[in-house]
C-alpha positions as CSV (number, residue, x, y, z in Angstrom):
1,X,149.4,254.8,-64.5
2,X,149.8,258.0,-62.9
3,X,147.8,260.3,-60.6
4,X,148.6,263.1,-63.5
5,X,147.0,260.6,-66.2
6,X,143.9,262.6,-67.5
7,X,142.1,259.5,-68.0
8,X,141.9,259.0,-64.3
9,X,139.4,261.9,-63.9
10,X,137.1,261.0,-66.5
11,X,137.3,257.5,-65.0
12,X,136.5,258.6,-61.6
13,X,133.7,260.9,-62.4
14,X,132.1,258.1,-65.1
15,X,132.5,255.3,-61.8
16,X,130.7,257.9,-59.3
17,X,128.2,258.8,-61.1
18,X,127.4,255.6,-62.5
19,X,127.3,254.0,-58.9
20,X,125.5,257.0,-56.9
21,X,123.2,258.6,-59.0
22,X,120.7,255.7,-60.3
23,X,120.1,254.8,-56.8
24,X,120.2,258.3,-55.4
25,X,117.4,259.0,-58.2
26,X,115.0,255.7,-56.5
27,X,115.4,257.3,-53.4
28,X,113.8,260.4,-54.0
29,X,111.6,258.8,-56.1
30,X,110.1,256.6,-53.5
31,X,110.2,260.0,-51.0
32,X,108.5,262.3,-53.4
33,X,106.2,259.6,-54.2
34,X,105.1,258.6,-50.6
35,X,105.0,263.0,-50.1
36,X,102.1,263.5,-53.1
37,X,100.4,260.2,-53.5
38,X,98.3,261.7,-51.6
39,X,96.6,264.3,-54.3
40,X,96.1,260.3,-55.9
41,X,93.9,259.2,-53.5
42,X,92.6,262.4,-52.7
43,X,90.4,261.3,-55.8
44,X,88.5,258.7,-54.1
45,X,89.6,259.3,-50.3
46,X,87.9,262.8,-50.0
47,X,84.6,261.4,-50.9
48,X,84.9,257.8,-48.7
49,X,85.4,260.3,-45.7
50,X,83.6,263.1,-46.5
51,X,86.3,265.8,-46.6
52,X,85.9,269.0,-47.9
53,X,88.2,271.0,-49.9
54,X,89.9,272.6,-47.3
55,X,89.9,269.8,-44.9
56,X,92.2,268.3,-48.0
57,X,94.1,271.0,-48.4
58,X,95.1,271.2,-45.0
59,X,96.0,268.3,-44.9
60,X,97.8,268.1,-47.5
61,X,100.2,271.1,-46.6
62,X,100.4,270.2,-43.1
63,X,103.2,267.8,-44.1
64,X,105.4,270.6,-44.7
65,X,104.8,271.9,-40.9
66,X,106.5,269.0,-39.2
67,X,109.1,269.2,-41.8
68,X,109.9,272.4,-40.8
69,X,110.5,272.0,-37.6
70,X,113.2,269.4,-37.6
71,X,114.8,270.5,-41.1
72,X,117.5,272.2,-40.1
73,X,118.4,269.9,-37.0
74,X,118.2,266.8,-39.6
75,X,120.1,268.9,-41.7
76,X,123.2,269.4,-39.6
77,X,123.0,266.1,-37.9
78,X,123.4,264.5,-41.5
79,X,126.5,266.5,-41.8
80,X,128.1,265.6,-39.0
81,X,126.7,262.4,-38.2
82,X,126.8,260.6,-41.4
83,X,124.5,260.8,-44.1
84,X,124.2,257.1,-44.8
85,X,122.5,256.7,-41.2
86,X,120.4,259.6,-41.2
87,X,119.3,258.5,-44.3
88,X,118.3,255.0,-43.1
89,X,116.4,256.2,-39.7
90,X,114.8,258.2,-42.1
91,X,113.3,256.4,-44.2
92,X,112.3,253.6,-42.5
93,X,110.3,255.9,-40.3
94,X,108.8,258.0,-42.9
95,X,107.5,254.3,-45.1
96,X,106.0,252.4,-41.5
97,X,104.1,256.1,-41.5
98,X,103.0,256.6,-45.1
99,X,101.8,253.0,-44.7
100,X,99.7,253.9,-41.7
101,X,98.1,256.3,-44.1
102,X,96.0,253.5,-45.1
103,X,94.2,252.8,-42.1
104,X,92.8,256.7,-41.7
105,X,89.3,257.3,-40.8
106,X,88.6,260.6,-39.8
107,X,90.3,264.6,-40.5
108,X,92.2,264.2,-37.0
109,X,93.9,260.9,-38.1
110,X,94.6,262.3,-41.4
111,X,96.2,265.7,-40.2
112,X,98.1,263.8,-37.4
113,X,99.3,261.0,-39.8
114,X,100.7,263.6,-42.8
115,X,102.3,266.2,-39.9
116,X,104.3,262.7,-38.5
117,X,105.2,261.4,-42.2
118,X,106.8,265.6,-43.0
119,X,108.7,265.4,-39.5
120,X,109.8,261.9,-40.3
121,X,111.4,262.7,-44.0
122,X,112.6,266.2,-42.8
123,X,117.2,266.5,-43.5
124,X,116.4,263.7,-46.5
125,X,116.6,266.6,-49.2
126,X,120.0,268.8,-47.2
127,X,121.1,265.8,-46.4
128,X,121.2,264.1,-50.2
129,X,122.6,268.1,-51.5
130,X,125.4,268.0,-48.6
131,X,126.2,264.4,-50.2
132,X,126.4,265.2,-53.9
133,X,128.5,268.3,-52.5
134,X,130.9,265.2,-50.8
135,X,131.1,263.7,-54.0
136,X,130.9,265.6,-57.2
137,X,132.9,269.1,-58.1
138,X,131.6,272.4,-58.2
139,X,132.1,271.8,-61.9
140,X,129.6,268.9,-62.0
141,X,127.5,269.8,-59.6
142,X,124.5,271.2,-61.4
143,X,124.3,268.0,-63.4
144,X,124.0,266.2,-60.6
145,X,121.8,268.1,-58.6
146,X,119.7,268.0,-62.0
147,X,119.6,264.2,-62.9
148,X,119.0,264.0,-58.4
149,X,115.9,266.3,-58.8
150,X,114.8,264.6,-62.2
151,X,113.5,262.2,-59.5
152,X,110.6,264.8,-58.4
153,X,109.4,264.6,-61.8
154,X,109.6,260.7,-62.6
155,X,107.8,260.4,-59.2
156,X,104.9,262.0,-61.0
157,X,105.2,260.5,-64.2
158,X,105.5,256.7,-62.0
159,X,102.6,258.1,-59.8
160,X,99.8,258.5,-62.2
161,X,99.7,255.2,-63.9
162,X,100.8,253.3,-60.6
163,X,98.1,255.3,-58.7
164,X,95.7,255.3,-61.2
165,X,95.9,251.2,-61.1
166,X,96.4,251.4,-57.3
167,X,93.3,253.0,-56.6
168,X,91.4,249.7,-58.9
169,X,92.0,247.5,-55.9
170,X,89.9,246.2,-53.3
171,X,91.4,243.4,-51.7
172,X,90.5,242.1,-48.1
173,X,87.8,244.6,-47.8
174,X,89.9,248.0,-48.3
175,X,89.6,250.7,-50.9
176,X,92.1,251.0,-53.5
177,X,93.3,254.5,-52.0
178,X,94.1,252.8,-48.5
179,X,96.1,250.3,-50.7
180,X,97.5,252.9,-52.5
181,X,99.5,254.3,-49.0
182,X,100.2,250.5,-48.2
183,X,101.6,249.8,-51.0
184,X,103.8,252.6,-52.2
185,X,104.7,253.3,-48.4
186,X,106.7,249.6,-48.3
187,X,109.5,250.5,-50.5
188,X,110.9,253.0,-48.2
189,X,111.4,251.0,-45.4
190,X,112.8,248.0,-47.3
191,X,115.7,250.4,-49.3
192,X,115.7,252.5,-46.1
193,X,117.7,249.5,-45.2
194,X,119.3,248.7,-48.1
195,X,121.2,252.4,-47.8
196,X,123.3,251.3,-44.6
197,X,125.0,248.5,-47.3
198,X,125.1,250.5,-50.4
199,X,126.2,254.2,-49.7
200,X,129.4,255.0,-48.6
201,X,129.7,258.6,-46.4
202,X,133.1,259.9,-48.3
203,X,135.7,259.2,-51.2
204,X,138.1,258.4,-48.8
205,X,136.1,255.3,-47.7
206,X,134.7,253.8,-51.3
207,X,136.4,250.7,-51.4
208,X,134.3,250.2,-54.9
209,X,136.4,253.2,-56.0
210,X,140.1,252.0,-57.7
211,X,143.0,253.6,-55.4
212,X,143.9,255.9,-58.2
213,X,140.8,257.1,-58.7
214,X,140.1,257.9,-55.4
215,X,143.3,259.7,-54.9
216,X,142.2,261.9,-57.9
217,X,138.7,262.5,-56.4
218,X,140.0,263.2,-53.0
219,X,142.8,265.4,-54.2
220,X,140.4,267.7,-56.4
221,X,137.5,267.8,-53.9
222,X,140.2,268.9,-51.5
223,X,142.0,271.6,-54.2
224,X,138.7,272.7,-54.6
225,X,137.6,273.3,-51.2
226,X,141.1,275.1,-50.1
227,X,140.7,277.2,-53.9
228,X,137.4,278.5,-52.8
229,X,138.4,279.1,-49.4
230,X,141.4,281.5,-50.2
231,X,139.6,283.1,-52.9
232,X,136.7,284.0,-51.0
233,X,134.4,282.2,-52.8
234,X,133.2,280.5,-49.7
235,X,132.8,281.7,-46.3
236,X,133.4,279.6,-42.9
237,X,130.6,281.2,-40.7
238,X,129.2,279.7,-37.4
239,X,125.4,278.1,-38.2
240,X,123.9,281.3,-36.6
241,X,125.9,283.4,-38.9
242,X,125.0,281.6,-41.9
243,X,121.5,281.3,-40.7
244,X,121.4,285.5,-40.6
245,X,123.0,285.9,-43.8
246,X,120.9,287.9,-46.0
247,X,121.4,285.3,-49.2
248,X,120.2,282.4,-47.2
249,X,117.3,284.7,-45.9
250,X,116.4,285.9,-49.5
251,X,117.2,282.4,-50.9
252,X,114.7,281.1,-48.2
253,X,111.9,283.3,-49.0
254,X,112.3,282.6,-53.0
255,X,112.2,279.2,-52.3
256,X,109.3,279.6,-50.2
257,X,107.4,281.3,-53.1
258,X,108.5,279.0,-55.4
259,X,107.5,275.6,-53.2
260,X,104.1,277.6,-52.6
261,X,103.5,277.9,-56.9
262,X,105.0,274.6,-57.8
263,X,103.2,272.4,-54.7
264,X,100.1,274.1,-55.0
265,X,99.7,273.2,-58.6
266,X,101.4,269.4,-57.4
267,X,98.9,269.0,-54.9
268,X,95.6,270.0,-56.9
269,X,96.3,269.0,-60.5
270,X,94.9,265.5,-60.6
271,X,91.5,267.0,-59.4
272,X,91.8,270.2,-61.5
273,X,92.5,268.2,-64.5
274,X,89.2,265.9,-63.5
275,X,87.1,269.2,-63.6
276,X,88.6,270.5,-66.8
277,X,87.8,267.1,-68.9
278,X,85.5,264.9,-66.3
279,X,87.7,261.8,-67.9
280,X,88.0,258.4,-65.4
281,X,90.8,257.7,-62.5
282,X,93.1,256.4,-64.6
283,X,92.9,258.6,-67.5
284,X,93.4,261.3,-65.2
285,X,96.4,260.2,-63.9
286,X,97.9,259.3,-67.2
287,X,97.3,262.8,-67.9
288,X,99.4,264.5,-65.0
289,X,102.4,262.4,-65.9
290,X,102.5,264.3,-69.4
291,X,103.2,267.7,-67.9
292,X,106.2,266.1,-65.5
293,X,107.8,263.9,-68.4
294,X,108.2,267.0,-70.0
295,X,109.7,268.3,-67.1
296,X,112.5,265.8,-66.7
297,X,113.8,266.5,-69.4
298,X,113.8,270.4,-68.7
299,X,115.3,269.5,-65.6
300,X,118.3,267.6,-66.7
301,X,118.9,270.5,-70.1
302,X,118.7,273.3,-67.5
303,X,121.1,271.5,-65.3
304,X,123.5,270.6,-67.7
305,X,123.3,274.2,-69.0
306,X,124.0,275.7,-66.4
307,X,127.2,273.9,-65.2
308,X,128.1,274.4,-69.1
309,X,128.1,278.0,-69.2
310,X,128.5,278.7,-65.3
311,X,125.6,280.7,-65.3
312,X,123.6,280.2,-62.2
313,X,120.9,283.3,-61.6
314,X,119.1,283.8,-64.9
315,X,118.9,280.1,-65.7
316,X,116.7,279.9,-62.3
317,X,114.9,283.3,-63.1
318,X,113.9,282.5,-66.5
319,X,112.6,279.7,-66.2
320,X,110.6,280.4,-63.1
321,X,109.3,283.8,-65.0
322,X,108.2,280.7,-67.6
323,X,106.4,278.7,-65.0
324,X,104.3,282.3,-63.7
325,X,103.1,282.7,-67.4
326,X,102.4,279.1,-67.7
327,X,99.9,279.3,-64.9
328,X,98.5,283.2,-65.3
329,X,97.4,281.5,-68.9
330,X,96.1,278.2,-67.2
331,X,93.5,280.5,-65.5
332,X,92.4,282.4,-68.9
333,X,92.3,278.9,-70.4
334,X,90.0,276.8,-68.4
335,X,87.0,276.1,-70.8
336,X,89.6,274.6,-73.3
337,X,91.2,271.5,-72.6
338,X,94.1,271.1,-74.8
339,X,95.1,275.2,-74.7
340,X,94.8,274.4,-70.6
341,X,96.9,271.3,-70.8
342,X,99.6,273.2,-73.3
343,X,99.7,276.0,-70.8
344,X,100.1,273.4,-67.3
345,X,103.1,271.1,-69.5
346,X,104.8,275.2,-69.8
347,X,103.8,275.6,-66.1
348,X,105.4,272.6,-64.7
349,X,108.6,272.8,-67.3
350,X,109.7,276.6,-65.5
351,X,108.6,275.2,-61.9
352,X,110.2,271.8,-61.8
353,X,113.6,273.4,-64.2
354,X,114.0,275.8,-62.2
355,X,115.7,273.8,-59.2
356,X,119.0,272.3,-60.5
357,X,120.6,275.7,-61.0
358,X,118.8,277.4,-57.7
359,X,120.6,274.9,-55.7
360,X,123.8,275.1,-57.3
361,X,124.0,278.6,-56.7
362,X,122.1,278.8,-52.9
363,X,125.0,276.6,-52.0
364,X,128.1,278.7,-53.9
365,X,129.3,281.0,-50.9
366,X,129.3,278.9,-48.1
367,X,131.0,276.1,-46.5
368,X,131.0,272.9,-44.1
369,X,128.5,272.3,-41.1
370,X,127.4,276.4,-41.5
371,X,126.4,275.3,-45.4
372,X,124.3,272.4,-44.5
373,X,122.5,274.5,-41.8
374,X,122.0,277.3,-44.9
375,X,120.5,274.1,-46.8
376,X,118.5,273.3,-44.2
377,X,116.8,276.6,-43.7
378,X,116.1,277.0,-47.3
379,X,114.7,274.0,-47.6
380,X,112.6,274.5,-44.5
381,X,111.2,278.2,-44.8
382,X,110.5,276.9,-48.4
383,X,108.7,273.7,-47.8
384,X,106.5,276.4,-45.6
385,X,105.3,277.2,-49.1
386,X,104.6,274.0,-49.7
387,X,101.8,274.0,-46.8
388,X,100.6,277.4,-48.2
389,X,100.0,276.4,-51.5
390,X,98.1,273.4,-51.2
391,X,96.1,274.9,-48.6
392,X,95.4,278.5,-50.1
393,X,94.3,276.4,-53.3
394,X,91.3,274.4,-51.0
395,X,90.4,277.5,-49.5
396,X,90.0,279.5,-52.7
397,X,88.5,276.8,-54.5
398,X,85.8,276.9,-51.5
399,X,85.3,280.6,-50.9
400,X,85.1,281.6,-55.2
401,X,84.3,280.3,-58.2
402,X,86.5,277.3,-59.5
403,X,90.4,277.3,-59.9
404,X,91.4,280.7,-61.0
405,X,92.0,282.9,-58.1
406,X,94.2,279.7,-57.0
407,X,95.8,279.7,-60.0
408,X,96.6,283.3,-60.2
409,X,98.1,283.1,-56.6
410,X,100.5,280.4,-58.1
411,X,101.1,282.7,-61.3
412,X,102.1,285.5,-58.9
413,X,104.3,283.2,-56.2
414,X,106.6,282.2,-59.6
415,X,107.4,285.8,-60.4
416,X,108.2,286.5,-56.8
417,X,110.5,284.1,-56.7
418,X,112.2,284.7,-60.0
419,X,112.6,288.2,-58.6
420,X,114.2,287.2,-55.1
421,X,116.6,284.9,-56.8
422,X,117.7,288.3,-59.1
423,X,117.8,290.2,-55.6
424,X,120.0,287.0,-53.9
425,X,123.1,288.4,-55.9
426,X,125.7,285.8,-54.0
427,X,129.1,288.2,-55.9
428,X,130.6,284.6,-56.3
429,X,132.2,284.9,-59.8
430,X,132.6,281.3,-61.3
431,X,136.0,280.3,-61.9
432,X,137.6,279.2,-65.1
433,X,138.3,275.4,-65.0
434,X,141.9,273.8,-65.2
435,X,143.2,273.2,-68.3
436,X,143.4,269.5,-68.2
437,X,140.1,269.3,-65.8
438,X,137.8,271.8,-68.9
439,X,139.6,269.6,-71.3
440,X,138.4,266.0,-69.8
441,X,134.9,268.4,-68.6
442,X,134.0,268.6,-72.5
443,X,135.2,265.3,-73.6
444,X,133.2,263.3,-70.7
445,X,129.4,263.0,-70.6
446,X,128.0,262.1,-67.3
């Protein structure tokens, strides 16, 4: 068979993403998980240790300050270091930490514990989007960013029921929230591990990867790379001139806006659904996984229709503009359960779609180390928003009457970030594919 054979390409493709993706998807599953079980326990914890709602909330959100920090650095030592490692010290240090959880007994504890578990998981995300970017074309990108972020979602629809029966135990004289942290902390440090045997860094070393095939993927990642390069699609700038750029800064602060809507809501919707209905635990959390099954699938649709039209900004902008109305109707809604829950499933549809196609085009002008650093940075001036939501939510619900100013805040952070994205305008102008490759795009489903 030939390396011109156009069944070699949809062979290739079919073989990567049947061997990276499932177990890409765990990862971030177990990550997210270990990030928000907290609002789980939260339901039983804040009352065992008598914090209030902004003691929660800050703890909550400080997570996202020790992520910060060490973002970028993790971000850039994953592209030059080797992701597979990074991604083993990380996660074996962020699941001995989120197991630790269970053993908190005061505020201090608490804050240290969840600032440690952020700085301990900070370059996982850059360093799984400088991966996919190793391994799948611009082509296919969005799909696989999508089905990779899908995982955020399934973590929350896994989350409530395994939570919900988590939080029943009480073995060896513990509460079922400290065995909730023991528990769903383990996994990380056992496939932590596993990730040094299973991943391999590039193409060029995939021994599970059939020589032709691998010259195919190899070739067109590298055709691809040199295309973009000549064309001026993307840029080779230093890290500190890719860190100035005004996309990544506006890219940043969208992100930061859109982190602060989408984990404020994350972080306070097992509790908010509690007030709205006064229903048990379990129901409850049964009840937050509806919302984020539904936005699976709005994940994976978005992302696959977005790499199918090559449309980028208005697939992120739309459906973040969804998620703000979503929410500005959650707060007129409150006395009404089922118009409430109709208006959070919208809510979390435009806030957890939205991300597949941001991603693909935040990463469509730039190249190599200076790329990952611009991931980085996103990523950690966003995740900023991911302390401020939770946070501003506790200390809202504290200083007025219920939800609703919270909510509102959320509403507002949504549009904001729709309209930064529609600011970001990147000029890249998506390419038309190949012949043969658009042909064997629209034949293969992966």
């Amino acid at each position: 068979m030939t390396h011109h054979d156009p069944d070699i390409g949809t062979r290739a493709r079919r073989r990567v993403m049947w061997r990276l993706m499932p177990y890409l998807i765990v990862l971030y599953v177990i990550a997210y998980l270990d990030r928000v079980n907290v609002s789980y326990a939260a339901l039983e914890m804040t009352t065992d240790l008598g914090f209030t709602a902004a003691t929660y909330g800050f703890g909550a959100g400080i997570f996202f300050v020790g992520y910060f920090i060490l973002e970028v650095p993790g971000a850039v030592f994953a592209a030059r270091w080797g992701v597979r490692r990074m991604v083993c010290r990380i996660m074996v240090s962020w699941g001995v930490l989120a197991m630790l959880m269970g053993f908190v007994q005061n505020a201090a504890e608490f804050y240290w514990l969840r600032f440690l578990i952020g700085a301990a998981e900070a370059g996982f995300f850059p360093a799984m989007i400088v991966y996919l970017g190793g391994w799948f074309r611009a082509a296919d990108r969005g799909k696989a960013v999508a089905l990779f972020m899908s995982a955020i979602s399934l973590a929350m629809v896994i989350g409530g029921p395994l939570s919900g029966a988590l939080l029943k135990l009480h073995w060896l004289g513990l509460e079922g929230w400290r065995w909730l942290f023991i528990l769903e902390g383990l996994p990380a440090v056992v496939f932590g591990i596993s990730v040094l045997f299973f991943l391999t860094d590039r193409p060029e070393d995939a021994k599970w990867l059939p020589a032709d095939e691998k010259a195919w993927l190899v070739g067109e990642l590298a055709r691809e790379r040199m295309a973009a390069e000549q064309s001026g699609q993307t840029r080779k700038l230093s890290i500190a001139q890719a860190l100035g750029d005004r996309r990544v800064l506006l890219f940043s602060a969208a992100y930061f806006f859109g982190l602060l809507a989408s984990n404020g809501l994350g972080y306070w919707l097992p509790t908010m659904i509690q007030a709205l209905s006064g229903f048990s635990n379990f129901t409850v959390a049964l009840l937050v996984s509806l919302p984020y099954s539904l936005g699976v699938i709005a994940k994976i649709v978005a992302g696959w229709s977005s790499d199918r039209t090559r449309e980028r900004r208005w697939h992120t902008a739309g459906l973040l503009m969804l998620g703000g109305a979503g929410l500005a109707a959650v707060a007129q809604f409150q006395g009404q359960l089922a118009l409430a829950l109709g208006c959070l499933c919208a809510a979390v549809i435009g806030l957890t779609g939205y991300t597949p196609s941001f991603w693909a085009y935040a990463t469509s002008f730039l190249g190599g180390t200076a790329n990952a650093a611009a991931i980085g940075l996103i990523n950690s001036i966003g995740n900023l928003g991911s302390f401020a939501g939770p946070y501003a939510m506790g200390w809202l619900k504290e200083h007025t009457t219920g939800y609703t100013a919270g909510v509102q805040v959320l509403a507002a952070s949504s549009i904001m970030t729709a309209l930064l994205v529609l600011a970001a305008k990147t000029g890249v102008k998506p390419r038309p594919l190949p012949a043969a490759a658009s042909s064997s795009s629209l034949q293969t489903s992966i």
